[in-house]
N, C-alpha and C positions, 0 to 999 in steps of 0.2 A: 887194234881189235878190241882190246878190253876197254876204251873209250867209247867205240861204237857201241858196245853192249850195253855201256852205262846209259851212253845220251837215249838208245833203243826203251830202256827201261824205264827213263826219265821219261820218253814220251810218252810209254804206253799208261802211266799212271797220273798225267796230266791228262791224256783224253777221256781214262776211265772215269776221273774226275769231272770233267766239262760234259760227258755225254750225261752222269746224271741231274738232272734237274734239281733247283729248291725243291723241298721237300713243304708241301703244305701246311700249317699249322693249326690242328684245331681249336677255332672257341672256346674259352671256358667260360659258361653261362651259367653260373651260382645265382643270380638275380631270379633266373627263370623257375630254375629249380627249386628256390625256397618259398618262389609266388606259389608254386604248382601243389606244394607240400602244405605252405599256408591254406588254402583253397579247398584242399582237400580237409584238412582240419576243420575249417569252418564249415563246408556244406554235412562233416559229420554231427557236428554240434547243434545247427539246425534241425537236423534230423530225428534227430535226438530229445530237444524239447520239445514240437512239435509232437511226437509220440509221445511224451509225458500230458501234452494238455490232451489228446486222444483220451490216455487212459483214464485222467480226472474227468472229461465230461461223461464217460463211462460208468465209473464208477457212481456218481451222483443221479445219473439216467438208468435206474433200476425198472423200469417199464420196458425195456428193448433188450433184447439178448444180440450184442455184436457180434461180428465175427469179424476175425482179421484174416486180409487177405494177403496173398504170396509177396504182392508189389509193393506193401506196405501202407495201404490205405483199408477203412475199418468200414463194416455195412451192419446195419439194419433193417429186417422189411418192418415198413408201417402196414401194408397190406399185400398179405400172399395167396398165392392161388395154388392148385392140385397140380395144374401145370408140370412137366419137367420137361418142354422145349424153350431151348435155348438159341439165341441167335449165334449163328456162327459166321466164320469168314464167307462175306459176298451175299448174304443175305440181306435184305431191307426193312429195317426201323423206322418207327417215326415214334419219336418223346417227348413229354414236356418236363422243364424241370426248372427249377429253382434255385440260385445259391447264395449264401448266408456265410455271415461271419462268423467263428468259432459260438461268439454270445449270442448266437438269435437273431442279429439283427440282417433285415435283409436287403442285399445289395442287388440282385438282381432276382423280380420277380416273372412268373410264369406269361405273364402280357406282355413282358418287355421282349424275352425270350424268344417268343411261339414255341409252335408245333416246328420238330426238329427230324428232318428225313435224311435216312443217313445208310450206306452203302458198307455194313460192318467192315470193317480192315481193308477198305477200299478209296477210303477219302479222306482226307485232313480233319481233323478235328481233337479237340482238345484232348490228352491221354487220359484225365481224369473219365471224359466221356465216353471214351473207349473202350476201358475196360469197362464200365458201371453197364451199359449197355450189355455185357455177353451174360452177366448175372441173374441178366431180369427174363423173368416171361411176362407176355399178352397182360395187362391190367395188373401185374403188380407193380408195386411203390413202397422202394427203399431209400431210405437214406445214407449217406456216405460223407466222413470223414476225412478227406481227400489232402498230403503233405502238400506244398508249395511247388514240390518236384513235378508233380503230374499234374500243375492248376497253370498258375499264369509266372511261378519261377521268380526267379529273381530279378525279373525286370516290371510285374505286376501286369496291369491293365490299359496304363496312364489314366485311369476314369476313376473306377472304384474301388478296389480291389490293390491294396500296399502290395510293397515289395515283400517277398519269401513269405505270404500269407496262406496257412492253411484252410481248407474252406472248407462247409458244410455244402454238398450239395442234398436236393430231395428231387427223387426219378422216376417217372411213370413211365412205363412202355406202352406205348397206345397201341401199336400194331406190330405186327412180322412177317412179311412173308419172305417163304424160304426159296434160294435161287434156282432157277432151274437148269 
């Protein structure tokens, strides 16, 4: 009897063994995690000088009073009006604008561009363009110091327009009508 008990016991502890499964082992992916960290580092530091040359073009640009905005890109009106309607979600725009390199020079002009009809928060388009757009009303024209983040990023244009390049845009609002 006390043999049966044993071999009893023996088996129940063989099958509790065999019923449970390998147990899976997770990944250790340090490679990922110090890219992600790195990554992080650097799109800060981007960020970061690109707001420094902001604030020197500023500074030297004593004719325009900036203002910075929530998103972290900086405006200007060149020319304002009384106006306080603003476009909102689903309303209809149409723009022309221009954009330039930090120094002046400029890489895409209003010809190249055209007239820009656009569907506020309802269509693709560039995020720089997207917000600049809800700032403006009917016939005014500001301009905006736009980071990398919200222009053409880290991967540029392939044309004109470098990688992680902050840009000067300049924005008319031609028209607005609100949705109905």
């Amino acid at each position: 009897m006390r043999l049966f008990n044993l071999r009893f016991c023996f088996t129940l502890f063989f099958l509790s063994i065999a019923c449970t499964g390998p147990q899976p082992r997770k990944p250790v992916n340090t490679k990922k995690v110090s890219f992600l960290k790195g990554s992080v580092e650097r799109n800060k530091n981007i960020i970061n000088q690109q707001q420094l040359q902001f604030k020197k073009i500023i500074a030297q640009d004593s004719t325009l009073n900036y203002i910075a905005s929530s998103t972290g890109f900086w405006y200007a009106y060149l020319l304002s009006t009384e106006s306080k309607v603003k476009p909102k979600r689903g309303d209809k725009v149409r723009f022309n604008y221009k954009i330039e390199a930090l120094d002046g020079t400029v890489l895409y002009d209003e010809m190249e561009l055209g007239t820009v009809s656009y569907l506020v928060d309802k269509e693709e388009l560039l995020p720089a363009l997207r917000e600049a757009v809800k700032i403006l009303s009917v016939n005014e024209v500001a301009t905006f110091l736009f980071p990398s983040y919200l222009c053409y990023g880290y991967q540029g244009d392939d044309e004109k327009v470098d990688i992680n390049q902050p840009l000067r845009f300049t924005i008319k609002l031609v028209s607005h009508s609100v949705k109905s």
